[in-house]
N, C-alpha and C positions, 0 to 999 in steps of 0.2 A: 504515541500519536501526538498528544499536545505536549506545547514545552514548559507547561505546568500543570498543577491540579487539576483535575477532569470535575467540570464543571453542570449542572442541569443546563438543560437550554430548550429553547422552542426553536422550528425554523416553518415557513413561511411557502410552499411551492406554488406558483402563479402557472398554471399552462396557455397561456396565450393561444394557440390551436387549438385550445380544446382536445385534446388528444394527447395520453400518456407518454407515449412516443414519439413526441415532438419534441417542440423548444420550450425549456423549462427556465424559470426567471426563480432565484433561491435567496428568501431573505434571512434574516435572522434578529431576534429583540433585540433592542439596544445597540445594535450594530451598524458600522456606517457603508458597509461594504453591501455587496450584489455579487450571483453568481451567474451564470447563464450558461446552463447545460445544449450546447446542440449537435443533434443527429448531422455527419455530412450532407448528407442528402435532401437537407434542408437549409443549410446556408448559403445556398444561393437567393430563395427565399428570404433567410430574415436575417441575411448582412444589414438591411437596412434598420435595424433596428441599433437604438443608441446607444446602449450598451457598448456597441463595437466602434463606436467613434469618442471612446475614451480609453485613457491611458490605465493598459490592466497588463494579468501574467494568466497563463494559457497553458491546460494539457490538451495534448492531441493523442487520442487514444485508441488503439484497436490491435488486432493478433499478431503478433509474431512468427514469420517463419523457421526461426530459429529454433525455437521451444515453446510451451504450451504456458507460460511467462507472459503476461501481454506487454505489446511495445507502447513507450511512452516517450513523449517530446515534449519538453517543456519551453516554453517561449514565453518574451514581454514585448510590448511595443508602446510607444508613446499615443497613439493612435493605433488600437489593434487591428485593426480591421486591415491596412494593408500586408501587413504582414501575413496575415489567415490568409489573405485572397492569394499570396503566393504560394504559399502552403497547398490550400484546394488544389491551387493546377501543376504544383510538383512534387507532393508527397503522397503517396496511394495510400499507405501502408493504414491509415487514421477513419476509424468510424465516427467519431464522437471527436469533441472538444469541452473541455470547459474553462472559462472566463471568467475572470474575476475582477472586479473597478471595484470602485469609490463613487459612490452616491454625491460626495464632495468634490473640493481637489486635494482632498487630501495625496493622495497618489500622484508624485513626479517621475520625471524620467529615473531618477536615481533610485527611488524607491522602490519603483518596479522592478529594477535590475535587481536589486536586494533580493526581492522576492524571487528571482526567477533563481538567483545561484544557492539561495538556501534551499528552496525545490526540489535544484538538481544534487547537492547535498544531500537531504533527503532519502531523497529516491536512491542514493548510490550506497547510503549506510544500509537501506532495509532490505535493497537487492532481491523487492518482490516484480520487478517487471523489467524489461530490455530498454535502458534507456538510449533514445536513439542521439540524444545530444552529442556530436560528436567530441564537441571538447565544453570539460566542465567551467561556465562563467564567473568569473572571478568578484567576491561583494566589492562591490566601490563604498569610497568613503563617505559614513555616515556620521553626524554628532551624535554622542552618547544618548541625548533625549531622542534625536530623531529613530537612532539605530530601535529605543526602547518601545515606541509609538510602532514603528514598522513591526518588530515581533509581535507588539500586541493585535496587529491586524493580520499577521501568518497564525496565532495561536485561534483567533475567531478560523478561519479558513477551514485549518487541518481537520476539525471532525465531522466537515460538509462531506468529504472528499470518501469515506467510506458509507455514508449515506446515499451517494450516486454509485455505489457500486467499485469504487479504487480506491483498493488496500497501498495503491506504490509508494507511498509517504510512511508506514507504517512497522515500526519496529519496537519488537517487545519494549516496554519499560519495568524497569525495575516496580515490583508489586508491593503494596503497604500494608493489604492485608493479606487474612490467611486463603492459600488457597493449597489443593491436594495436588500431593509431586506423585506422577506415577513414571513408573520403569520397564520398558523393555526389557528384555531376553529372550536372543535368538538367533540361530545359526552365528554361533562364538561372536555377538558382543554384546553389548548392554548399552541404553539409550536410554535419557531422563527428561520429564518435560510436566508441562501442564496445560490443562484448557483454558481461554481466557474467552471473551466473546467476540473477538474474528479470526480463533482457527484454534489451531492446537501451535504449543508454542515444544519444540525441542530444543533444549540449551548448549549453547555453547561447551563442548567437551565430548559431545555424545558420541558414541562409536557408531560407524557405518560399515556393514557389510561389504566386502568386495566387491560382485558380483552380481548378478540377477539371475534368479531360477528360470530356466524357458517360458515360465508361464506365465511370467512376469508381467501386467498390462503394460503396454507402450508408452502411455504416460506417464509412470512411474521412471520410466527410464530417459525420457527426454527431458522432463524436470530434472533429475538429479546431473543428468550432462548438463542442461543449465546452469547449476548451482555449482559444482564443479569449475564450471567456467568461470562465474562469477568470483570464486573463491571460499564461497559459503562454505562446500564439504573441500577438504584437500589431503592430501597425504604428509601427515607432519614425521615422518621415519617409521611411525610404530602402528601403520593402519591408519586409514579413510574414517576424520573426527569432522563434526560441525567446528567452525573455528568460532562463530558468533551462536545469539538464541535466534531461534526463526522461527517465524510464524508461519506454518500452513495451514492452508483451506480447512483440512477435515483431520482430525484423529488416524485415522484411514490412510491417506495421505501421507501422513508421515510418518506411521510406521510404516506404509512400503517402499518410503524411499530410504529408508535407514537400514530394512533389515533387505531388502531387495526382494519382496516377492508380495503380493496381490493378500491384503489380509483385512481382516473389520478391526481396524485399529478400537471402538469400543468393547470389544472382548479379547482386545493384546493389552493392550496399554494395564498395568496392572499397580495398585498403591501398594504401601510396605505392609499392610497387611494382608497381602495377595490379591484383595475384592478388585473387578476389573472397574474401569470407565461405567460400562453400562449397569453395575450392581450399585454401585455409590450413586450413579440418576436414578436409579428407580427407587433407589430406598432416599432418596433425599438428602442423602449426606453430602454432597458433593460444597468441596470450598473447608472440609473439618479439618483441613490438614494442616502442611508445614509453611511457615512462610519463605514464601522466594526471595 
């Protein structure tokens, strides 16, 4: 998630409506940035607020018909607000948005674009949502100190964004401490992963089942056509492997997308001493194990 050490931190949510489900204003300590989370159906409302008449970068967020994946667009603007307003009247696909400026001027035209092609970067390593950018933004040239100033304001960003509910930025990172490796097995192959705290992570190598059993739930099978698409699962000659780590939602999850059939991935998922998921949570051990 961030592009360094995972940090403490406070953040700050202002609801201007009065109302959880409105337009949310997101601060952070020490921080020179603002977020501003808004429902569609409220920006026609509170365009006028200033926030949108400064130079920021932008998701536009909501379902996908494709798969059970959600769609993402990422955009900048020098002044965002025209750009969103073209977006309201010819993008449907988008419930939500969120916004992000500079309290200062710190944020120029150039900086945002930064921001908006590292985003879409992002988004396309962790291959948790549809992104609908049709062509990925190319970074413009930054000086070395400017280039270091701008990641330091994507590194504040990044752990807003699963606080609002979007994983799309979000790709395992390599782990420093110990945490417990467990193992599938079932219907001929073997799958290896760990729990982190936004999902269950399956590692790159892992074998995927063929197939799906009839019984298979529907979302198990339109996710993994997803992921397939994406490249995530592919046939490298010798059977259907993860080619990167991914993170899914639930333990659940990903074992029914790996072994193809509807199971409580906390009584699949098993450590090398056979105890499942759900025996290492209740007895507390969980985290005793190997390091990744």
């Amino acid at each position: 998630m961030s592009l360094t050490a995972q940090r403490p931190f406070s953040i700050h949510i202002f609801l201007p409506d009065g109302t959880p489900d409105g337009v949310r204003v997101v601060e952070k300590d020490n921080w020179l940035g603002v977020g501003l989370v808004c429902p569609r159906a409220r920006f026609p409302d509170a365009k006028s607020r200033p926030e949108f008449n400064r130079p920021g970068v932008y998701a536009l967020i909501g379902p996908s018909e494709e798969s059970d994946l959600p769609k993402v667009y990422i955009g900048q603007g020098d002044t965002a607000l025209p750009r969103l307003e073209q977006h309201f009247s010819k993008k449907d696909f988008w419930t939500s948005l969120i916004l992000f400026v500079s309290q200062t001027d710190f944020l120029d035209k150039t900086r945002i674009e930064y921001l908006e092609s590292r985003l879409c970067a992002l988004a396309g390593e962790a291959k948790r949502c549809v992104l609908d950018n049709k062509q990925a933004p190319q970074l413009p040239t930054l000086s070395e100190a400017a280039q270091a100033a701008v990641n330091g304001f994507l590194e504040e960003m990044l752990p807003i964004y699963p606080l609002l509910g979007v994983t799309a930025f979000e790709k395992p990172q390599v782990m420093r401490v110990e945490v417990t490796h467990y193992v599938l097995r079932a219907r001929g192959i073997e799958a290896r992963g760990y729990e982190e705290g936004s999902g269950f992570v399956v590692l790159a190598g892992s074998q995927v089942a063929n197939d799906f059993v009839p019984s298979a739930a529907t979302y198990l099978q339109t996710l993994r056509a997803a992921l397939q698409e994406q490249g995530v699962i592919a046939d490298r000659g010798d059977g259907l492997k993860l080619t990167q780590d991914y993170t899914f939602d639930s333990p659940s999850t990903a074992a029914g997308v790996v072994i193809g059939r509807t199971v409580n991935g906390r009584e699949t998922w098993r450590d090398e001493a056979g105890k499942t998921l759900k025996e290492n949570q209740s007895h507390g051990t969980e985290g005793n194990g190997e390091t990744v």
